[in-house]
C-alpha positions in Angstrom: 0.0 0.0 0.0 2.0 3.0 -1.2 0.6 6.6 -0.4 -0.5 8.8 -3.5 1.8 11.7 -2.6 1.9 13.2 1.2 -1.1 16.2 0.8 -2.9 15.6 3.7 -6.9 15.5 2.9 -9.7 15.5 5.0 -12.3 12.5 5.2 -15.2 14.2 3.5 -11.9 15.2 -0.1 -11.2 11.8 0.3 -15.0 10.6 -0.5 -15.5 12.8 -2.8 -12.9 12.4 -5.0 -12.8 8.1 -4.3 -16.6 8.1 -5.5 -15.4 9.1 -8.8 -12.2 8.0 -9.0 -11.3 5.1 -12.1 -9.6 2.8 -9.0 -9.6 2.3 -5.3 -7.6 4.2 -2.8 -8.1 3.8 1.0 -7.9 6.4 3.9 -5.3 6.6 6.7 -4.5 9.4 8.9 -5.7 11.8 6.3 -3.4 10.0 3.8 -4.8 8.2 0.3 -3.2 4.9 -0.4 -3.6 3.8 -3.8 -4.6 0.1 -3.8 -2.8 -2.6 -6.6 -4.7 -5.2 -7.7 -4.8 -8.8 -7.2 -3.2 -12.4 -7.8 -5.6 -15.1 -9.2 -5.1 -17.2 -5.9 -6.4 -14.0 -4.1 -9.5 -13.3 -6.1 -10.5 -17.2 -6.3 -10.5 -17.2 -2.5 -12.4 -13.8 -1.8 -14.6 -15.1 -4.3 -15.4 -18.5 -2.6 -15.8 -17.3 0.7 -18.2 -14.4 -0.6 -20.4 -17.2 -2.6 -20.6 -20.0 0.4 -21.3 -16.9 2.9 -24.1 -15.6 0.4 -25.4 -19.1 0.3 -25.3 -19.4 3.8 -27.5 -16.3 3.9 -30.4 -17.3 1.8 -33.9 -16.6 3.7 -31.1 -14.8 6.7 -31.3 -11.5 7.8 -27.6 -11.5 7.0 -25.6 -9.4 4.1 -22.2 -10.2 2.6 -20.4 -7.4 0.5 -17.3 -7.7 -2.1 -14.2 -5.5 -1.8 -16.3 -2.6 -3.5 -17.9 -1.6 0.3 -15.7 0.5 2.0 -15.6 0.3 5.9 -14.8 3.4 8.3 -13.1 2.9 11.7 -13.9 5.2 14.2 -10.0 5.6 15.2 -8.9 8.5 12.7 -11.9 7.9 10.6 -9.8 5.6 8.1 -11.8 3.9 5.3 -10.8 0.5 3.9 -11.6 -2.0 1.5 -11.9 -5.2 3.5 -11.8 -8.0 0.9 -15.3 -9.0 2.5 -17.2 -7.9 5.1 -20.6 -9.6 6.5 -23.3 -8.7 9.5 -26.7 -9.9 10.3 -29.7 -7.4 10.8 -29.4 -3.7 9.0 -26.7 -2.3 7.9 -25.2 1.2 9.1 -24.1 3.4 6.8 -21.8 6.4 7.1 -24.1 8.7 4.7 -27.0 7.8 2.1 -24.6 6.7 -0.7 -24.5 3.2 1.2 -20.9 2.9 0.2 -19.2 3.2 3.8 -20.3 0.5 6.2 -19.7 1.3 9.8 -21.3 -2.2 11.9 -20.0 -4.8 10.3 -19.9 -8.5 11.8 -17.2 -10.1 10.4 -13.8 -9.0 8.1 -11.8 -11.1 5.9 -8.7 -10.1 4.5 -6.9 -12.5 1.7 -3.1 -12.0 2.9 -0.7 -11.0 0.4 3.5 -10.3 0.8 3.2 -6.3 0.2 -0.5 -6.1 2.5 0.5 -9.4 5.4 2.2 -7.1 8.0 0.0 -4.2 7.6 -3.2 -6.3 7.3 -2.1 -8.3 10.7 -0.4 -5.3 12.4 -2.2 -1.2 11.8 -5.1 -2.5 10.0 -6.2 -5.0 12.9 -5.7 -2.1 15.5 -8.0 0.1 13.4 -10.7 -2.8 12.6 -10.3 -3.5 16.2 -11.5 -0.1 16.8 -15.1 -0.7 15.5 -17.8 -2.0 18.2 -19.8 -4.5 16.3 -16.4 -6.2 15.2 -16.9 -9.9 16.1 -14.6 -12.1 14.1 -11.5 -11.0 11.4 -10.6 -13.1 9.2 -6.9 -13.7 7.8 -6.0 -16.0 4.8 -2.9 -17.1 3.4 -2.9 -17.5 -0.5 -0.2 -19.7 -1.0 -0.6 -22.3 2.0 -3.3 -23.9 3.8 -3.4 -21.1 6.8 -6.9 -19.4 8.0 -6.3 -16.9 11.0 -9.6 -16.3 12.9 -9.2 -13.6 15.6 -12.5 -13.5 17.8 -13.6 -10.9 20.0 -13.7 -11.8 23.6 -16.2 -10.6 26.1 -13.3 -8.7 27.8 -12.9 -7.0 24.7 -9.6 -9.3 24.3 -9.2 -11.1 20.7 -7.9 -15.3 20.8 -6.8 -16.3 17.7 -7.7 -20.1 16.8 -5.3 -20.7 13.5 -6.3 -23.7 10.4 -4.1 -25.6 8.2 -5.8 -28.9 7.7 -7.6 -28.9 4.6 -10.3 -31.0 6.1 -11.5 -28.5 8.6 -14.3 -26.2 9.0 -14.3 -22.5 10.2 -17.4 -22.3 12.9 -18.1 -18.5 12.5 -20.0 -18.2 15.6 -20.8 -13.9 15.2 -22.8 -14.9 12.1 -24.0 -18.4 12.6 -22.0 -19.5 9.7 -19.8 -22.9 8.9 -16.9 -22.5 6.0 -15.3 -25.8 4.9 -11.9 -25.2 4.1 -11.8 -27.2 1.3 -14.3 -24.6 -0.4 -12.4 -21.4 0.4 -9.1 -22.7 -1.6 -11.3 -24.6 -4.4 -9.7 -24.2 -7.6 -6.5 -22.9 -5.8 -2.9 -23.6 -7.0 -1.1 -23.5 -3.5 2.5 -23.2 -3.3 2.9 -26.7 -2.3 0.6 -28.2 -5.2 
């Protein structure tokens, strides 16, 4: 995530200009961060999980959105483009262009080597930051690795790790089950 130059812009610049913008950018300490695309490992897997959650949702009060909803922390009002977010019940939204999410449930974030260290380090703290943050998800694209940080009711996060192919993810914020088999479907691992 490189910064677009070191102009400092406020929140309200930064929407205005991303809503028309031809590509992404996320907001950070009144910093734009132009965002680079992805690897075919990386789309497969935020495409899975965002088809078995949507399934999963069918008849649910429950919502599953791509990596073209933004979400805004409260901490520094930063703005990110989780690769999927999901609640259940109604979404709120930062203004009436629905584009900025503010409650969601659950974050996933398909790791990558330039995005691994912020994802797992600044970005956590800032999720962290949002009150109806349950669950964030971490996935490695070239290994069988799932990170699931939970919420604790001491406002602590434990982190239960996967690597067996065979095993399921209990998402217990949104009453979900993810087989892991299904999340890497159709991708070439490292090791393949």
């Amino acid at each position: 995530m490189g910064a677009l130059g070191k102009i400092r812009v406020t929140e309200q610049d930064y929407l205005a200009a991303e809503r028309i913008a031809p590509t992404k950018s996320e907001f950070v300490d009144g910093e734009v961060y132009g965002m680079s695309g992805g690897s075919e490992q990386h789309s497969l897997i935020a495409t899975n999980c965002t088809g078995l959650l949507h399934a999963a949702f069918t008849d649910r009060p429950c919502r599953v959105y791509n990596s073209d909803m933004k979400v805004r922390t409260e901490l520094e009002g930063t703005q990110h483009y989780p690769d999927l977010s999901a609640l259940c019940g109604q979404p709120d939204f930062f203004d009436d262009k629905r584009d900025v999410l503010l409650n969601p449930t659950l974050l996933l974030e398909v790791l990558s080597a330039s995005t691994e260290a912020y994802d797992r380090g600044r970005k956590f703290a800032l999720y962290r930051g949002i009150p109806s943050l349950q669950e964030y998800i971490l996935i490695d694209q070239g290994q069988i690795l799932i990170d699931v940080y939970r919420r604790q009711s001491n406002n602590t996060w434990a982190l239960q790790s996967y690597s067996n192919i065979d095993d399921t993810i209990t998402l217990t914020s949104i009453d979900c089950e993810l087989p892991i088999r299904a999340i890497y479907d159709k991708v070439e691992l490292e090791s393949d």
